[in-house]
N, C-alpha and C positions, 0 to 999 in steps of 0.2 A: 153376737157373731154367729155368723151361721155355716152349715158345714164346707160352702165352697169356700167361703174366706178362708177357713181353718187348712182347704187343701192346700190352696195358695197361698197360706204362711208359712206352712210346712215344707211346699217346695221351691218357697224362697229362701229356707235356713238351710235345707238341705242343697241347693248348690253352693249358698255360702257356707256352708258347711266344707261342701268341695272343694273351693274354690283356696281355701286355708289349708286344710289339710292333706291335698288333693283326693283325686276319684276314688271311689269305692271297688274294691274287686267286685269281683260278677257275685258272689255268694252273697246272699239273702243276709244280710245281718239281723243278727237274732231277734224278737220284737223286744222293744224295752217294756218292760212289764210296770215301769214305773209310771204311776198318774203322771197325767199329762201337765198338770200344772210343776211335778219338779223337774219333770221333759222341757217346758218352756222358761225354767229357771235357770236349767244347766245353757240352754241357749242364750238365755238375756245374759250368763254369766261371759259364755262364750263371745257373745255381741261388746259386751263390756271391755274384755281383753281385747276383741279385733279393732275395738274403739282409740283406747290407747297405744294400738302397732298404729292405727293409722293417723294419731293423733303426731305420734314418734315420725313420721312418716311424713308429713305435713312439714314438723319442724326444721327434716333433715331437707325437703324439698324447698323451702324458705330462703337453708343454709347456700343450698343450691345456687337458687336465685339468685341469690347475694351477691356468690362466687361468679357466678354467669355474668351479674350486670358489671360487675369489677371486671372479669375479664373483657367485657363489650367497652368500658370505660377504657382500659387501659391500651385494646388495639384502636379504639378511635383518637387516643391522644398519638397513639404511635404512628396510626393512620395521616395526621394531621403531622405532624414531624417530621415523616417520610416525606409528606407532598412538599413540605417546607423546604427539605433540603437538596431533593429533586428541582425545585424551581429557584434554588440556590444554583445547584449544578446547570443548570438549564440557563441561567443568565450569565457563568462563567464561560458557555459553551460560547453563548452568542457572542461575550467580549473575547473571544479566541477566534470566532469567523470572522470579529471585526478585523481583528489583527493581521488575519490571514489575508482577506481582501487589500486593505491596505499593501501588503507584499507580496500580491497578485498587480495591484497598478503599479507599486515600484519593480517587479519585473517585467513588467510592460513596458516601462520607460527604457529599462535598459536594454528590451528586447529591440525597441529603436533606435537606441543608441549603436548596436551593436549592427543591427539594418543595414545604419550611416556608415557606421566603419566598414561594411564588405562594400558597400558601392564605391567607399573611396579605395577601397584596395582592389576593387575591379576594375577602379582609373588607373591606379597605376600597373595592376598587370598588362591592361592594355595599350600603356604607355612603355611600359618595359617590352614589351614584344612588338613595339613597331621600331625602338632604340636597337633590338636585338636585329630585327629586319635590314636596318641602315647598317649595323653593325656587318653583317653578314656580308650586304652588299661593298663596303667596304674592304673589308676582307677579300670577298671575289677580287672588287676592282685591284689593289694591293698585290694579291698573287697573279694576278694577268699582267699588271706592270712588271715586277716581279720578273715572269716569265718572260716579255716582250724586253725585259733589261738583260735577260741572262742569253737572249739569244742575240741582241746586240753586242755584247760583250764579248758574246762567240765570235761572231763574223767579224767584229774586228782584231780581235784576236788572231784569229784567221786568217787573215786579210794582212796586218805585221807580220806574222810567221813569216805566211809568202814573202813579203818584202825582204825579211833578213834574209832568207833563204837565198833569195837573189841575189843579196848582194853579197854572199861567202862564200858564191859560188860565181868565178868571173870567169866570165866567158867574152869569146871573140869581138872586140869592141865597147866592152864593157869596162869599170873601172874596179877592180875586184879588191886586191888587198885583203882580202881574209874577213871583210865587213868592221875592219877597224878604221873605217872613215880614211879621209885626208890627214888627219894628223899622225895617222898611224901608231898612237900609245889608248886606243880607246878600248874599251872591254866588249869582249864577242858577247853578241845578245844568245840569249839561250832558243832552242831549239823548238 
């Protein structure tokens, strides 16, 4: 071994050195006065121990693994379960849009049914309002007879009065008797 090997063993132990125990403060650590070969024992000894942390270290990274691919196993079975019952829910959805369609066409049916029934109740308001038309004129004609009866009624009313009048009241050449006829036992008409 020659001396640059020896430098770059040295300051290969010496960051492993660091690296374990962390950094060095800035002061100069003292020189080790001790030959080099029990300098490079206390190292192999140090190497030896950082061999078993990292041997410890491996193990627990193993344990790790273990745990890791168990949790990867158990959210892919969960994974798989979830789509399961997602595509469960998923085909109850669709037997609910069936259901729905379905009583989407039967309110269609009866939305024409219902169509049917205004056009025929639009027959018959149009048939009630031509009844009411007739009705009306009816009525009109009714109270024009009515009226044409009430004033026939008058004028012959009218038209008696005068007469009795006349005859309760006799006059020169006339036959008067108080309008109790010829037989003379009749009742005076009223006035």
């Amino acid at each position: 071994m020659n001396k640059d090997e020896s430098t770059k063993i040295l300051d290969y132990l010496k960051r492993i050195d660091e690296s374990i125990n962390g950094p060095r403060t800035r002061k100069q650590p003292a020189k080790d006065k001790r030959p080099l070969s029990d300098r490079v024992d206390s190292v192999e000894k140090k190497l030896g121990t950082l061999g078993t942390k990292v041997r410890t270290l491996g193990t627990k990274v193993d344990k790790l693994d273990d745990r890791v691919s168990e949790v990867q196993l158990g959210l892919a079975t969960l994974a798989a379960d979830t789509k399961a019952q997602f595509q469960k829910i998923d085909a109850r959805f669709d037997g609910i849009d069936t259901r729905f369609d379905g009583i989407d066409t039967r309110f269609d049916g009866i939305d024409g049914r219902l169509d049917g029934i205004d056009t025929r109740f639009g027959k018959v308001d149009r048939r009630l309002d031509s009844v009411e038309l007739e009705l009306k004129k009816v009525n009109k004609n009714i109270d024009t007879r009515g009226d044409m009866l009430k004033d026939l009624v008058e004028r012959v009313h009218h038209e008696l009065t005068g007469r009795v009048v006349d005859l309760e009241n006799a006059g020169p050449g006339r036959k008067g008797n108080g309008g109790r006829g010829s037989g003379g036992g009749g009742v005076p008409l009223a006035s």
